[in-house]
N, C-alpha and C positions, 0 to 999 in steps of 0.2 A: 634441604630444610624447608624451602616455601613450598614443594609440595606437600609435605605432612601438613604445613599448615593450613593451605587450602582445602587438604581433605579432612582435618578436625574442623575446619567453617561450616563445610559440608555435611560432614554430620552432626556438628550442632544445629544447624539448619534444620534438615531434618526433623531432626527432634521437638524442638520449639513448634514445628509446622505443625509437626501429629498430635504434640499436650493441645494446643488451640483447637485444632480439629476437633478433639474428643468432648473438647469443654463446649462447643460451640454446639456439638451435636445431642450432646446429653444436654445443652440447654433449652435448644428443639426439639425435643422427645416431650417436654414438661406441658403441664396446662398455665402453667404462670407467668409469669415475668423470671428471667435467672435473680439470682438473690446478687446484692451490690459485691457482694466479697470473689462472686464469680467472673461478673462483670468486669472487674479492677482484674481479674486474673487473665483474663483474654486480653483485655486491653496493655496490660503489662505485656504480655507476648509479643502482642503487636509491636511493640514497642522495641523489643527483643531481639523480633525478626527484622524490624527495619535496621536496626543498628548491626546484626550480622552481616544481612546484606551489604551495608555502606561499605563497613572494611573488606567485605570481600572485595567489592567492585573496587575500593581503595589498593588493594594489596596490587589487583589485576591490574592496575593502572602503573604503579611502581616497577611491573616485568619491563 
């Protein structure tokens, strides 16, 4: 069972990495500033991925 879990970390990981990615790059492509709703969207990820991270490295620690 802790492995399924650490590979659903993993691939939610993932995931959250590439939505950031995409937002962060389509927000580099612009001539403008990204609009705040985009901002609060990357910064939410971040936020996301940190907290994945934690329990993973949590979970790792409880082996």
């Amino acid at each position: 069972m802790a492995q399924q879990a650490e590979a659903n970390l993993a691939s939610l990981l993932d995931r959250l990495k590439a939505a950031q990615r995409e937002l962060i790059l389509t927000a580099a492509r612009g001539s403008t500033l990204p609009s705040d709703g985009m901002l609060r969207k990357i910064s939410e990820l971040e936020g996301a991925i940190a907290a994945t991270e934690a329990l993973m490295q949590e979970e790792g620690v409880r082996r």
